[in-house]
N, C-alpha and C positions, 0 to 999 in steps of 0.2 A: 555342531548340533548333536543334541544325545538322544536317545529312544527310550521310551517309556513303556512299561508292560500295563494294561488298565488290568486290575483286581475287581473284585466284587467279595462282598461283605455275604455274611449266610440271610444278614435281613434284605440280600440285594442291590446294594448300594456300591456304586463304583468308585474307587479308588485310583489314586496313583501317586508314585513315590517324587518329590522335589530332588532335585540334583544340589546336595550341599550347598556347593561352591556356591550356585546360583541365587540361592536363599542371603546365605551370608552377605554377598555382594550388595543387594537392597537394604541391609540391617535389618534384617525380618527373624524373627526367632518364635519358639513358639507360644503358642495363644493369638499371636499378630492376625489379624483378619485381612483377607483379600477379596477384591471381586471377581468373581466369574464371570465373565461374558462370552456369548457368543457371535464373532464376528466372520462373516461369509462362512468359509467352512474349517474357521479355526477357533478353537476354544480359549480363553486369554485372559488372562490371571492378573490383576492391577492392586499393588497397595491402596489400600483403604486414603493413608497417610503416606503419600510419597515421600521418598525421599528428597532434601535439597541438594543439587550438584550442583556444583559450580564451574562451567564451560571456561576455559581458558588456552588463551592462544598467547603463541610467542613471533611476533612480525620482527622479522630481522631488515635491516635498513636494508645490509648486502643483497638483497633478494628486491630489495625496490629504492635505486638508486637515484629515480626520476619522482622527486618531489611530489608530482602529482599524484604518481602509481600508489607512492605509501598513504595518500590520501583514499584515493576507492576503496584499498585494501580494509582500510579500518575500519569507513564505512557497512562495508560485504562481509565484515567479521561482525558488526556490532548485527545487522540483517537474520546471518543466517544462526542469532542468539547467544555468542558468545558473551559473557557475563565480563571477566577483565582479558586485557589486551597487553601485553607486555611486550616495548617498541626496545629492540637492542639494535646498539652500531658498536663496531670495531674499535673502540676509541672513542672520542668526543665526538656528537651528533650533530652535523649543520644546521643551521641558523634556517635554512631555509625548511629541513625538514621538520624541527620542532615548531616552524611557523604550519607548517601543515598539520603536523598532529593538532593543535593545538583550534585552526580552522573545522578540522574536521569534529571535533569533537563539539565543538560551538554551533554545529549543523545536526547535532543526535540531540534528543530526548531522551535526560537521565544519564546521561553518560560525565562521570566525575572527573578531572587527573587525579589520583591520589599518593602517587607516585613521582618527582619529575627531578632528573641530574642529567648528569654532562653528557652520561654515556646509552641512557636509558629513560625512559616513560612510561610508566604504568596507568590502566585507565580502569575505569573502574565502572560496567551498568545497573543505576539502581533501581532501574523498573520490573518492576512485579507483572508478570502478566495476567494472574488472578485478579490484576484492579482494571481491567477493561474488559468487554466483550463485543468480539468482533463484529459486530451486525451496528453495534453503537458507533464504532468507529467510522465503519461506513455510513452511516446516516450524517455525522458529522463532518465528515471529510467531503462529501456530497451536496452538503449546504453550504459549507462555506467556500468551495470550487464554484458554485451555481453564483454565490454571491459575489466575487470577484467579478463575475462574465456579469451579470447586472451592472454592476459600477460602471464598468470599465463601458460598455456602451451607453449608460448614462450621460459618462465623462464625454463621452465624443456627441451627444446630442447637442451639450450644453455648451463646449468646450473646455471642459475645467481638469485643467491639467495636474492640481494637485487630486481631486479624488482620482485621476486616473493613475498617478504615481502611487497614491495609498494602496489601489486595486492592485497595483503589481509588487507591492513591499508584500502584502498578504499573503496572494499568489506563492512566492518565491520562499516563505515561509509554512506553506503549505509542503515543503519538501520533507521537515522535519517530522512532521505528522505522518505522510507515505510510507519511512522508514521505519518508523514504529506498527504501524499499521506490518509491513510484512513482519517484520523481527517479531511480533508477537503470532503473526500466522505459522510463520517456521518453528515456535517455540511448541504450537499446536502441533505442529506436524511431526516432531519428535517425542512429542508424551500425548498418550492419550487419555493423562492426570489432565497437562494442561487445557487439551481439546477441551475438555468438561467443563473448567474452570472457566473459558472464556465465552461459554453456553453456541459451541458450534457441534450439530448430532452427529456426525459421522464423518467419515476420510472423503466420501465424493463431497461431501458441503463443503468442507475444509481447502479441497481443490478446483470448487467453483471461486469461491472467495479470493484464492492465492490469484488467480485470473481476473478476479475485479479489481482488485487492489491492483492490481498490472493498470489495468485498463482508465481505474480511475486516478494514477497519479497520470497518464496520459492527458486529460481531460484538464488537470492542475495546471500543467505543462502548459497548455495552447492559452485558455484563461489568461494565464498569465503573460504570454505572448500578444494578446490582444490587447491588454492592458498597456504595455511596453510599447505597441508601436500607435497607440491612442494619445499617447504621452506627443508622440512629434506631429499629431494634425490641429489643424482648427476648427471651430466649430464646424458639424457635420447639419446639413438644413435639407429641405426637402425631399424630392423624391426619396431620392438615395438614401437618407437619414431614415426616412421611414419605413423601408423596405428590411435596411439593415437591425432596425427595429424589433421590425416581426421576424424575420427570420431569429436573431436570438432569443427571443420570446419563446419559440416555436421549439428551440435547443433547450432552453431551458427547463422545457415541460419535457422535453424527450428524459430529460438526466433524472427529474423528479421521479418518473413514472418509471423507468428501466428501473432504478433500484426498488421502489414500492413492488414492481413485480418479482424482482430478487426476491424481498422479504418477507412477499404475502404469496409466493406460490401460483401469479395470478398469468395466467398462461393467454388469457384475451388481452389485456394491459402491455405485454411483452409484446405482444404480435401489434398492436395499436403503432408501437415506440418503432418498431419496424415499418411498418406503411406509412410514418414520419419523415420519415427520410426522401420520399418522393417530393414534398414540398419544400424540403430544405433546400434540395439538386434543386426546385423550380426556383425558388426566387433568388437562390445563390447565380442563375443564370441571367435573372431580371439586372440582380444589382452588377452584374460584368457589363454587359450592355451599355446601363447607362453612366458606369465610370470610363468610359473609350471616350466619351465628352471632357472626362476634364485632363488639365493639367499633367502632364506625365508621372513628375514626383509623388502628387496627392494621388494620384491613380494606382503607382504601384504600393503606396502606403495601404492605401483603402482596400488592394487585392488582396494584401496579405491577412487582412483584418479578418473580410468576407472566410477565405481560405482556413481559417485557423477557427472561426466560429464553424464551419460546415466539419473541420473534423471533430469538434467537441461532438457534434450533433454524430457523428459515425463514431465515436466512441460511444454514446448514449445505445446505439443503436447494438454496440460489443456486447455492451452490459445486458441488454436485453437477451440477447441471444444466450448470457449466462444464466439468465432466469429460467427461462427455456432448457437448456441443459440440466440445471437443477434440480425442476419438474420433471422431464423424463427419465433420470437418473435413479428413480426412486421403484 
């Protein structure tokens, strides 16, 4: 860190001198314009026209010998914004590791090989994050999470075990979306170029969001689980079917409205998705009851169903609490 003397001008106007090195490092020379801002109680200076950098990491195999490890790793590098990823081994790269790199990458949005030999893999991300804005994402990611949990208890009204299969191909494709969704939060959180760009106002937004985005691939997660164990029931018919009905109805509106209250600031709507939750616990307790009647198999299928829709419904209820946070934040 360097210290700075502030001046003042005879027309009164404050000055202070940039640290070369600092300057040069941005490619900023002069005439270049910067913004001034002031954030809490520091003053902060932003290229007009940022600079492009480009983040790059070097994954050595040696460092992740277990197949699967080099897989998260790429993952957690593509996440926390790394642009290319260069994968080295010792020698020639097993067969089972370049099936990993090569999985992983088939699981990212935007991510290229542009690179690939015996000994080495290069990858390559070509997502912009100036082309989304995070509030978009969530609306999106939110609808099509809500739409899965609709299918997927449709599927079990009806018994139709291909739309409940579709509901969890989706679901599970919803992963690809989560990971973009943070990678581009993280990319905010290291520029406050990019912050702008993806139309998020300040550091507490940016860190309520980094929290939903938690919250709502959770919500993807369970969806999807219901889905998958929808797939081995048969038709679901009375009570039961209709109880489990409204309770995901009831989940559904919770997801709607927790985010609405995220995005619209609306602090009655948050608290609404909160005293939601009483009636979930109620008829999540009706539909236990009356599955001790049936069949042991179908019983412990059906608990897990009830069980997995009641945490979407307490993630709904996360999300609100992030709205909430949000709003007092300010």
């Amino acid at each position: 860190m360097l210290v700075r003397t502030i001046q003042t001008t005879a027309g009164g106007t404050y000055m202070v001198t940039l640290p070369k090195q600092f300057v040069k490092s941005l490619g900023l020379e002069k005439k270049h314009v910067v913004r001034v801002e002031l954030e809490d109680d520091r003053i902060v200076l932003t290229p007009t026209t940022p600079r492009q950098s480009i983040l790059s990491k070097t994954i050595k195999i040696t460092d992740f010998k277990d197949p699967k490890l080099l897989g998260l790793a790429i993952v957690n590098f593509y996440i926390m914004g790394h642009d290319v990823a260069q994968v080295v081994a010792n020698g020639k790269m097993s067969l089972a590791h370049k099936r990993s790199v090569r999985e992983s990458v088939e699981n990212l949005v935007g991510v290229e090989i542009v690179e690939d030999y015996a000994d080495r893999v290069v990858l390559q991300s070509l997502v912009d994050p100036s082309k989304f804005e995070v509030d978009q994402l969530l609306e999106r990611f939110t609808q099509l999470s809500r739409a899965v949990l609709r299918d997927a208890v449709n599927a079990l009204q009806v018994g139709d075990k291909t739309l409940a299969h579709d509901a969890y191909e989706r679901g599970a494709e919803l992963i690809r979306l989560y990971r973009l969704m943070m990678r581009v939060c993280f990319q905010a959180l290291r520029s406050s170029a990019v912050r702008e760009m993806v139309k998020v106002k300040d550091a507490p937004s940016l860190a309520v969001r980094i929290i939903a985005v938690r919250e709502l691939g959770r919500v993807a997660y369970y969806c999807m689980k219901i889905a998958e164990r929808v797939e081995e029931l048969e038709r679901c018919e009375g009570e039961i079917a209709a109880v489990v009905r409204e309770m995901a109805e009831k989940t559904d509106r919770m997801l709607d409205d927790s985010l609405k209250a995220l995005l619209r600031h609306d602090l009655l709507l948050a608290s609404s998705v909160i005293d939601g939750m009483d009636n979930v616990r109620t008829l999540y307790s009706r539909v236990f009851k009356l599955l001790l009647k049936k069949p042991e198999k179908e019983a412990h299928t059906l608990g897990l169903v009830i069980r997995a829709i009641r945490a979407v419904a307490g993630y709904g209820v996360a999300l609100a609490d992030d709205a909430i946070l949000e709003i007092f934040s300010k």
